[in-house]
C-alpha positions as CSV (number, residue, x, y, z in Angstrom):
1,X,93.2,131.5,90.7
2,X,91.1,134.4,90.7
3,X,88.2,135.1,92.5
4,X,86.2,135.3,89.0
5,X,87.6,131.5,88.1
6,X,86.7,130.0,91.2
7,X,83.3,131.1,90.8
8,X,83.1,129.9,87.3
9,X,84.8,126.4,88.1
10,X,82.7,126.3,91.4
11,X,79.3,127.6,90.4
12,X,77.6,124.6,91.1
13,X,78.9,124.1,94.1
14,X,78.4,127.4,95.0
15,X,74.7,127.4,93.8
16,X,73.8,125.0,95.9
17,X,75.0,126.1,99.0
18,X,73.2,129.4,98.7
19,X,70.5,128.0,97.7
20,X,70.3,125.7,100.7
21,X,70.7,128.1,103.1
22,X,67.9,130.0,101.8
23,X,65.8,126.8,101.6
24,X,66.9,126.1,105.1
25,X,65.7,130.1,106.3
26,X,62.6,130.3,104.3
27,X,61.5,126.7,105.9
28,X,61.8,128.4,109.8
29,X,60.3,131.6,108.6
30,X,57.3,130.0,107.0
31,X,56.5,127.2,109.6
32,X,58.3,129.5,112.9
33,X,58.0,132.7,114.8
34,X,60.2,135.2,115.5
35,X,62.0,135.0,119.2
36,X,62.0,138.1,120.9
37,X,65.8,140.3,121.3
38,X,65.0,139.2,125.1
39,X,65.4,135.6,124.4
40,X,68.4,135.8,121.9
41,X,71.5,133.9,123.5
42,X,74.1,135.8,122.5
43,X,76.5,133.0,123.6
44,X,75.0,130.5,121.2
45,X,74.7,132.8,118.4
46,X,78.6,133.8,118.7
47,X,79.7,130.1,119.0
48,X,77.2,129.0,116.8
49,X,77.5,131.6,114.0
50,X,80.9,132.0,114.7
51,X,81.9,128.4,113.4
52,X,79.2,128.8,110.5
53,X,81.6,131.2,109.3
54,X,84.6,129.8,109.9
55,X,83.1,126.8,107.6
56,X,82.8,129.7,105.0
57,X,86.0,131.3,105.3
58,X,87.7,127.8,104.9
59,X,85.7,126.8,101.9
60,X,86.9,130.1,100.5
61,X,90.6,129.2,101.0
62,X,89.9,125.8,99.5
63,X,88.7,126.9,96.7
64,X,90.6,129.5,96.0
65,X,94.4,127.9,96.6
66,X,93.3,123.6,95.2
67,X,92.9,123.3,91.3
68,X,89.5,121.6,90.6
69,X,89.3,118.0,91.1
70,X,88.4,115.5,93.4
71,X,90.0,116.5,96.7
72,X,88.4,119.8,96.0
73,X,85.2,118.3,95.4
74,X,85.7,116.4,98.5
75,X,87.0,119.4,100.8
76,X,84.0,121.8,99.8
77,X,81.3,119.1,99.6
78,X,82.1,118.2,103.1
79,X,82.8,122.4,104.6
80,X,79.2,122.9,102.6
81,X,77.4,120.0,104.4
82,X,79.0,120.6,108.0
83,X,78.0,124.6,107.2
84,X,74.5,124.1,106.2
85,X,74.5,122.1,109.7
86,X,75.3,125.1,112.1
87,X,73.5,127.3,109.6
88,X,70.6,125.6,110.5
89,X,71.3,125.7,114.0
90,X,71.7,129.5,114.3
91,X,68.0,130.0,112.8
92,X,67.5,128.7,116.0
93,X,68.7,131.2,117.8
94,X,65.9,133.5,116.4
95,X,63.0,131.6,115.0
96,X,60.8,129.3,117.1
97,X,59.4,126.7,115.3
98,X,56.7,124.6,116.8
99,X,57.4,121.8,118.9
100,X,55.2,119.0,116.7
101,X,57.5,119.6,113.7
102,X,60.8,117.0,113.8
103,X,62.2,118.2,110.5
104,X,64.7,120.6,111.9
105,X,66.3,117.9,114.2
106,X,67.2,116.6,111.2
107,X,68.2,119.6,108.7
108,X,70.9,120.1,112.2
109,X,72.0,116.8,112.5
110,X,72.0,114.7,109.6
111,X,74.2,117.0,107.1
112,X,76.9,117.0,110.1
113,X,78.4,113.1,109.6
114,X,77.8,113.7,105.8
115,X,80.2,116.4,106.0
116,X,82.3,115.3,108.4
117,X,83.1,111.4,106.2
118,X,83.4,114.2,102.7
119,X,86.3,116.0,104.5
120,X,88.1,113.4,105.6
121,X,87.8,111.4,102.3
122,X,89.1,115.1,101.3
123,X,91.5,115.2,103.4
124,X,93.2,112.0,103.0
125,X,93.5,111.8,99.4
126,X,95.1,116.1,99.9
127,X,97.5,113.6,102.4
128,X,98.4,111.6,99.5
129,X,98.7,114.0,97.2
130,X,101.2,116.1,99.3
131,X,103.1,112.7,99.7
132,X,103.3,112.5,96.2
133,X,104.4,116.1,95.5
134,X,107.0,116.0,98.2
135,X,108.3,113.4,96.6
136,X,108.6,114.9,93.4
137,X,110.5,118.1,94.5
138,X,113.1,116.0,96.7
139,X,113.4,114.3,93.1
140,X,113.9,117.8,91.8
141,X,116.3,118.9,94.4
142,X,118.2,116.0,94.4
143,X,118.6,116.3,90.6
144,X,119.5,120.0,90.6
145,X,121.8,119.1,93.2
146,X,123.6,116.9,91.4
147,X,123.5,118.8,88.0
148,X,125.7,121.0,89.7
149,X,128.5,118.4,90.5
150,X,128.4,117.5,87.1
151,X,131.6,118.8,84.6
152,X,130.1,121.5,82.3
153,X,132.3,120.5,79.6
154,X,131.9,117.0,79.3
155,X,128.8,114.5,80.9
156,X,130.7,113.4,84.0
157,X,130.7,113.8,87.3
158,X,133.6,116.3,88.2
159,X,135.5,116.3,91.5
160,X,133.0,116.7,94.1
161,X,130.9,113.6,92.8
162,X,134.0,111.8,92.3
163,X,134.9,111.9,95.9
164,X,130.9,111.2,97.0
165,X,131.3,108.3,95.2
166,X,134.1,107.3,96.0
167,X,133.3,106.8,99.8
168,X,130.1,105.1,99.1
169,X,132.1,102.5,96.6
170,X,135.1,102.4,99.9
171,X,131.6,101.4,102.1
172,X,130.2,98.9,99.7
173,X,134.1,97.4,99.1
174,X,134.2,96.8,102.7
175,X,130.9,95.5,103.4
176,X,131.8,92.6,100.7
177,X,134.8,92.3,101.2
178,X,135.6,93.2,97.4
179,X,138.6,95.1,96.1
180,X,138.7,98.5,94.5
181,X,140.8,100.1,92.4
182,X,141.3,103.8,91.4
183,X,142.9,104.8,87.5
184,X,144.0,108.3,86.7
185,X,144.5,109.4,83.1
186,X,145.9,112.7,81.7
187,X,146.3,113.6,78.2
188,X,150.1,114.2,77.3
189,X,151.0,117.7,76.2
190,X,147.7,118.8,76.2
191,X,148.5,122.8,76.8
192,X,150.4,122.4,73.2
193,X,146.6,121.7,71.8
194,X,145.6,124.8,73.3
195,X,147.9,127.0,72.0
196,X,148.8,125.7,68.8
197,X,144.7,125.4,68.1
198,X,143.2,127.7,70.7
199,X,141.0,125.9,73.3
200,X,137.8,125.5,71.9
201,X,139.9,122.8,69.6
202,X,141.0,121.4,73.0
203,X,137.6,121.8,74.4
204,X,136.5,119.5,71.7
205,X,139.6,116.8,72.2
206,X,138.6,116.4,75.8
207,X,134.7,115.9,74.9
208,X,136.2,113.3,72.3
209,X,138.5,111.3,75.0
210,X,135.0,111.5,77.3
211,X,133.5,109.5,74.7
212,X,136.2,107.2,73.9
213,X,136.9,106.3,77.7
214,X,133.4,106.0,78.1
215,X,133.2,103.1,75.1
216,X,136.4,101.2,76.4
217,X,135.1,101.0,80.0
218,X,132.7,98.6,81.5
219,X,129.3,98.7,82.4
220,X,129.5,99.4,86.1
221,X,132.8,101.1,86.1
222,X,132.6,105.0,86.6
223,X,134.6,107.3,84.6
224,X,134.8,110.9,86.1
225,X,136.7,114.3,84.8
226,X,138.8,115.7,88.3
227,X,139.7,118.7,86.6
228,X,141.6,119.6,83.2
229,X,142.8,117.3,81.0
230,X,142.6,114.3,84.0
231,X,140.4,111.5,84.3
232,X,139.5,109.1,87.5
233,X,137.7,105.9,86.6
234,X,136.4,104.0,89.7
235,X,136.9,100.5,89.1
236,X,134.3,98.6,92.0
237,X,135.3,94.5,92.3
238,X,138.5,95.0,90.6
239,X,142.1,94.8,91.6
240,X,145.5,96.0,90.8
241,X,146.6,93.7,88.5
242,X,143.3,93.9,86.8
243,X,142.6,97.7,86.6
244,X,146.1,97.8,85.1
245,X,145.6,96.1,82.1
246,X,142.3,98.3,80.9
247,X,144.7,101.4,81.7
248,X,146.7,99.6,78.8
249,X,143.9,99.4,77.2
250,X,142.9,103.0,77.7
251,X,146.6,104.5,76.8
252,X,146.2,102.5,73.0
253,X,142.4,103.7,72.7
254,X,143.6,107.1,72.8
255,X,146.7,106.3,70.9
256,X,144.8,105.4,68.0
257,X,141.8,108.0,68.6
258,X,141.7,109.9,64.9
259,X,141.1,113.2,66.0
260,X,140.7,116.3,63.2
261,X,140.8,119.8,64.1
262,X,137.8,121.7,63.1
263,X,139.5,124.0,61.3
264,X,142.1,122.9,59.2
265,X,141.2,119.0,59.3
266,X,144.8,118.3,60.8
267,X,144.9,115.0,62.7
268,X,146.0,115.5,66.6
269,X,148.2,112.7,68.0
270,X,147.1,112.1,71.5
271,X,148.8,110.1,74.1
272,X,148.2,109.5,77.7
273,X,149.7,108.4,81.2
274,X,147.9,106.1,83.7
275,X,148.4,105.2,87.3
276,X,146.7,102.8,89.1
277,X,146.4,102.5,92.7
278,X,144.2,99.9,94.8
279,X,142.1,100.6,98.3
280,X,143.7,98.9,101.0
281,X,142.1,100.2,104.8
282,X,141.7,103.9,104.4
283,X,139.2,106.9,103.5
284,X,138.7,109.1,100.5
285,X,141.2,111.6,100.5
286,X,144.0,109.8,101.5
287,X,143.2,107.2,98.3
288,X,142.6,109.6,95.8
289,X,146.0,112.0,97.2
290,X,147.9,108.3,96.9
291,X,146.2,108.2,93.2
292,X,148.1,111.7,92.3
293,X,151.1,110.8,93.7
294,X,151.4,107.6,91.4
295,X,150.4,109.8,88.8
296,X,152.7,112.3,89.2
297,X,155.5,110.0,89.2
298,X,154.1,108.5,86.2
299,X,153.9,111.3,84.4
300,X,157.8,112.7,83.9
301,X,158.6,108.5,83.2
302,X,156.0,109.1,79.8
303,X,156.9,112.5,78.6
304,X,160.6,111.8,79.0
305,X,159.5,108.0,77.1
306,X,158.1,110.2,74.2
């Protein structure tokens, strides 16, 4: 914010607290004296004036970093109120005023607690309101983070995620006492799409089996792309015999998936290998390395099959 907004969203503010202070030094000049340079304390005046512009220089900052609103309003209301205080406590310094008049204790005094309850009302709710912000950009970060463990290609998490998840699933398994299961699919013969179609054709089969696992799993199962043309689906509260069947299930769903070439409208037939491994005692990496090694065994038993 420029120095040409704040005055313009501040003006009233701003009006007021000249105008207070001049209200403030024509009262001593008009009902006071002069002191003499003799009687000046220059200790008072430094300490005095010294935190009168201090109060100045903060207002400034507050109202040139906040946006307008309420903690601003409470922030300068209160710096303008504990100001106006030592303001009037500097005329001091220099103008006698006579000892019948009781007005001045309390032009010193009174504005002091005003200002003192505004900026802590002010500086409370600015508390809050950083709360609230940090909030939002560990939200941020956390999402950006994230973002970036997802695949590009397709809306899954790729490797990285799997594995995080994974070891919080391997916790939560333990903690209940639960079984867990791991499934691995890859497409058969998937290079041959490539080439014989170039790979934005396969690009478009893989986004097509994303979708189609996606439908044939369940609600709280976790379908993730580890790199290619392979899939890992976390299967929480599920065990062996169980996670097999849906990779039946999964192999026929892409058996029958109709999928058309963009080009020439040729139907590709698709067909997949499964393995299917449960968690029994150990950590991430050892479970999902256990999960390629079925699948790689798998694997020559269906191409040689087909």
């Amino acid at each position: 914010m420029t120095w040409l907004n704040v005055l313009k969203h501040h003006r009233y503010k701003l009006t007021l607290l000249v105008f207070g202070a001049n209200f403030g030094l024509l009262l001593n000049v008009a009902f006071g004296t002069p002191k003499a340079f003799s009687e000046w304390q220059w200790l008072d005046i430094f300490g005095e004036g010294g935190t009168a512009l201090f109060m100045l220089f903060w207002l400034a900052l507050v109202l040139k970093s906040r946006p307008a609103g309420r903690v601003t309003d409470y922030l300068a209301s209160g710096l303008c109120f504990m100001f106006f205080s030592w303001w009037i406590d500097v005329l001091d310094e220099f103008i006698r005023l006579p000892k019948h008049i009781g007005w001045d204790h309390w032009l010193e005094s009174a504005p002091m607690p005003v200002g003192m309850v505004l900026l802590t009302l002010g500086l409370f709710h600015w508390h809050r309101e950083q709360l609230a912000i940090s909030q939002q950009m560990e939200k941020r970060e956390r999402v950006f983070r994230e973002h970036r463990l997802f695949d590009k290609l397709t809306p899954l998490g790729g490797a990285d995620y799997l594995k995080r998840q994974v070891s919080d699933c391997l916790t939560q398994s333990t903690e209940q006492q639960q079984p867990l299961s791991l499934l691995a699919l890859d497409l058969d013969h998937f290079a041959a799409i490539n080439q014989q179609y170039g790979h934005a054709e396969g690009d478009a089969v893989l986004q097509a089996i994303s979708q189609l696992l996606l439908l044939n799993l369940r609600r709280h199962d976790l379908l993730c792309r580890l790199a290619g043309d392979r899939f890992v689906v976390v299967l929480p509260t599920t065990g062996e015999s169980q996670a097999r069947l849906l990779a039946l299930e999964l192999e026929q769903a892409v058996q029958s998936l109709a999928h058309k070439t963009r080009q020439q409208g040729e139907r590709v037939y698709l067909s997949a290998s499964t393995a299917v491994v449960m968690a029994v005692d150990e950590t991430t990496e050892p479970l999902l390395k256990r999960l390629n090694l079925a699948l790689a065994r798998a694997k020559p038993l269906r191409v040689k099959r087909a």
